[in-house]
N, C-alpha and C positions, 0 to 999 in steps of 0.2 A: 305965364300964370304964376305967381306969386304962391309961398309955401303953406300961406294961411287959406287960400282957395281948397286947397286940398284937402281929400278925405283923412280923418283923423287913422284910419287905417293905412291908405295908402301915404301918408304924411309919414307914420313913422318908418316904412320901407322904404322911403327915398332917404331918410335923414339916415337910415341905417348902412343903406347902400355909400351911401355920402362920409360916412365914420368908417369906414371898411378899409383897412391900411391893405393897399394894392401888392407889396411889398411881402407880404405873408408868407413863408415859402410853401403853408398848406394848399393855401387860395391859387398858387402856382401850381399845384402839384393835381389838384380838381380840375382847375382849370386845363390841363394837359392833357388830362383824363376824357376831359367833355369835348375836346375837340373830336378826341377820338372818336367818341361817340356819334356826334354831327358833324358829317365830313362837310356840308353843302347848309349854307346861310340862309336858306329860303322860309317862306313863312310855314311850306307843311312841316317841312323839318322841326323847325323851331314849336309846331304845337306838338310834332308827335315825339321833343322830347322827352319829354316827363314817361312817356312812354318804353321809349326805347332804351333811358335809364332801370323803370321796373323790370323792362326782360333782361337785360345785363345783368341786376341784379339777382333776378331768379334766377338765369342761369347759373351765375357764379354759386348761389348759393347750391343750386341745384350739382353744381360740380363739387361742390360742397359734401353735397351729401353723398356723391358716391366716394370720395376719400372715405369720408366717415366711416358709410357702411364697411369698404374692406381694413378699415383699423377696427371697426367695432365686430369684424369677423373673426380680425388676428387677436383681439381682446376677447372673445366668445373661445377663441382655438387654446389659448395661453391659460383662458380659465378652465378649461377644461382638462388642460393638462396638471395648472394647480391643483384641482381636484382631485383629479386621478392620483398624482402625487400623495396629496394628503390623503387621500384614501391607503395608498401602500404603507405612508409611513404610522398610520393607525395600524394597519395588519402587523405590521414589523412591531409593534411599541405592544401589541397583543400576542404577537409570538415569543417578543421577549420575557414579557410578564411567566408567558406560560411556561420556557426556556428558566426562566430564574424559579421560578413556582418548584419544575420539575428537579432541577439542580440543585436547589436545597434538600428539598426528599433525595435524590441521590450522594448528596455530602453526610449527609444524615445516618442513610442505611449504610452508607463506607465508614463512617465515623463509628456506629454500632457493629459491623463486622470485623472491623479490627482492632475492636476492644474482645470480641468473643474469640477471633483467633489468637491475642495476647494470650486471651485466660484458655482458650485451647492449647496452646505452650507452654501453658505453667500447670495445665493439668497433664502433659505429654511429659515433662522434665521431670513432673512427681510420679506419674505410674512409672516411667524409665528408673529415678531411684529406688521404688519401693522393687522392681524387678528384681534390679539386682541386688538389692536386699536381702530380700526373700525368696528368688525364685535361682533356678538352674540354666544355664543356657544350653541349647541342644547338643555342643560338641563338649560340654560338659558332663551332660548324662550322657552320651556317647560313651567317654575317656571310661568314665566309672562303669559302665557295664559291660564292653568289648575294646576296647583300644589296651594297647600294650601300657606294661605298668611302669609307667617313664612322672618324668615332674608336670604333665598333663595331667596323671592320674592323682598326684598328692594334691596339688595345688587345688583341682575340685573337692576332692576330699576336704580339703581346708578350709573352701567355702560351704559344704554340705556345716560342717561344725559353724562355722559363724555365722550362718542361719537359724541353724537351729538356734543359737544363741539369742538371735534376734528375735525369736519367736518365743522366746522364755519373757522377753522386756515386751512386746505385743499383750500376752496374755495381761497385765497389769494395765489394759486399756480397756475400752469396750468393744474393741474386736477382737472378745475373746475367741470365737468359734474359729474364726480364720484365722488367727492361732494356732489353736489344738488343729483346724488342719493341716496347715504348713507342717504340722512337727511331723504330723501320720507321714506325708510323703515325705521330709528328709530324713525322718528315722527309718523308711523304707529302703530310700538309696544308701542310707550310712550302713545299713547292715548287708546287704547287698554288697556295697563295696567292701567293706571289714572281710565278708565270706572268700571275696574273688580273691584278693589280698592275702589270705591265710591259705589258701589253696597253692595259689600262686608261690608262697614263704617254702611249702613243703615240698613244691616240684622243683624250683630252684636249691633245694638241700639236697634233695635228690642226686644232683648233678656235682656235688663239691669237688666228691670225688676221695680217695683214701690215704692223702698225705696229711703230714701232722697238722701242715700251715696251708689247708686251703684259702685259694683265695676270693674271697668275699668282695662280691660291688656293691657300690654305693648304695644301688638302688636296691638292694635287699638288706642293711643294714639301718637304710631310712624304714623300711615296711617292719622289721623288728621293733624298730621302736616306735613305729605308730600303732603297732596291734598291742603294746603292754597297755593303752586306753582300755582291750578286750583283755577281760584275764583267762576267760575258758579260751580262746582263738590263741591269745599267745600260747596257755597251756598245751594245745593244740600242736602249736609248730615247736615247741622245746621238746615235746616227746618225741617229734619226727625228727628235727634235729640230734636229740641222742640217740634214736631209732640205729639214725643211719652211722652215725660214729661209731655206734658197737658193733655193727656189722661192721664198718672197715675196717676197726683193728680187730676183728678177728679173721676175717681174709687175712690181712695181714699177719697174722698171729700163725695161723695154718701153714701161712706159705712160709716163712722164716721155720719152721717145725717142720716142713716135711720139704720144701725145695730148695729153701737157704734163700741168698739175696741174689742182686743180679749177677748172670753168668758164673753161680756154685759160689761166690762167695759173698758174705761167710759161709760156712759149710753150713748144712740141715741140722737143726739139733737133737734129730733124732737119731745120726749117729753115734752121740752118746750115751745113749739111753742105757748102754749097759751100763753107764758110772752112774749112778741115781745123784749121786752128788753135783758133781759136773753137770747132767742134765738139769736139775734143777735151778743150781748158779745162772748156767744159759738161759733159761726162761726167766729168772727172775732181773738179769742183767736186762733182757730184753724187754719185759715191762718196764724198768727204769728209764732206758731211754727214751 
């Protein structure tokens, strides 16, 4: 049968069959394939190719699709774990927010509190100097109204004065009142001390004792001369002080006049009382010296 006999369909599947380079190594590669497929040359074989290629097919695809399904389960598992992920790192990215939210309000109120305890330090630094400015400390009023009268006692004394002093330069403020108070209580203790002081002047004169060159310590020749600031309190201990001198020299005076000196001599100068003359040279030699 001749090519022009042919159906113009089946014509061009033979001509096509006919141009089909044998050689191919796809055409080999199918071809290898289809054997498989059809093991046995026979005419059922051969029609229930086309068949047995579609269940291959489906199969394969059907194996197909169970890969699929468990990557599209590990891709279902993986996004769920993406999720969950991005879920946490929203939580995290809203903790932080709220982390940094809160931390500025707390750099803030730290920022505020330690400008307030600055200025708490420098109002602590200033009442501390105006204390001691103007106020007493307690072993200072101590010193001044029972403590023995040593350089504890002057040296308060000398701050009691240079408060008050400070309390004169106050008053030309407008705190005046507190002021005039301050003065009330150190003119309280200043007088108070001047009194202890001036007590104290008359009971240590007391003790001098009845020789010509007693002797005098320091610390009552410092309180002499802080009482002539008082002039009735100095007046005070200068009386006691001659008080007591004229009482010594006149024990003395008695005893040289009726017992003489130590162990008889010099003799009594009442033994010459009968020389009016004599007696009276002796007394007068004896005030001389």
């Amino acid at each position: 049968m001749s090519q022009g006999a042919l159906a113009p369909g089946l014509a061009r599947k033979v001509k096509k069959v006919l141009e089909m380079r044998i050689d191919n190594p796809e055409l080999s590669s199918s071809l290898s394939e289809l054997s498989n497929v059809c093991t046995e040359n026979t005419v059922a074989s051969r029609r229930a190719l086309r068949s047995n290629i579609e269940k291959r097919g489906l199969k394969i695809n059907e194996e197909f699709l169970q890969v699929a399904e468990a990557a599209q389960s590990a891709l279902e598992a993986v996004e769920a774990q993406l999720e969950g992920l991005s879920s946490c790192c929203n939580r995290i990215g809203t903790a932080l927010e709220a982390s940094r939210a809160s931390t500025g309000e707390l750099v803030t109120e730290t920022s505020k509190l330690k400008k307030e305890l600055e200025n708490c330090g420098k109002r602590a630094q200033m009442v501390g100097s105006f204390l001691t400015g103007y106020q007493l400390s307690n072993e200072e009023v101590l010193a001044l109204r029972e403590g023995e009268v040593d350089d504890s006692f002057f040296v308060a004394l000398e701050h009691v004065k240079e408060i008050h002093k400070n309390c004169k330069m106050l008053l030309r403020t407008h705190h005046q009142r507190a002021g005039l108070e301050l003065m009330d209580v150190m003119a309280m203790h200043q007088e108070t001390a001047y009194e202890r002081l001036c007590r104290w002047v008359q009971a240590e004169c007391r003790t001098l004792g009845d020789s010509d060159t007693p002797e005098v310590s320091p610390f009552l020749q410092k309180a002499a001369s802080t009482l002539r600031g008082r002039p009735v309190l100095f007046k005070y201990c200068a009386e006691e002080v001659a008080s007591q001198r004229h009482n010594a020299l006149f024990r003395r005076f008695i005893a040289a006049l009726t017992r003489g000196g130590p162990g008889g001599m010099p003799r009594p100068m009442e033994i010459h009382s009968h020389d009016p003359r004599r007696y009276v040279g002796d007394m007068l030699a004896w005030l001389h010296q």
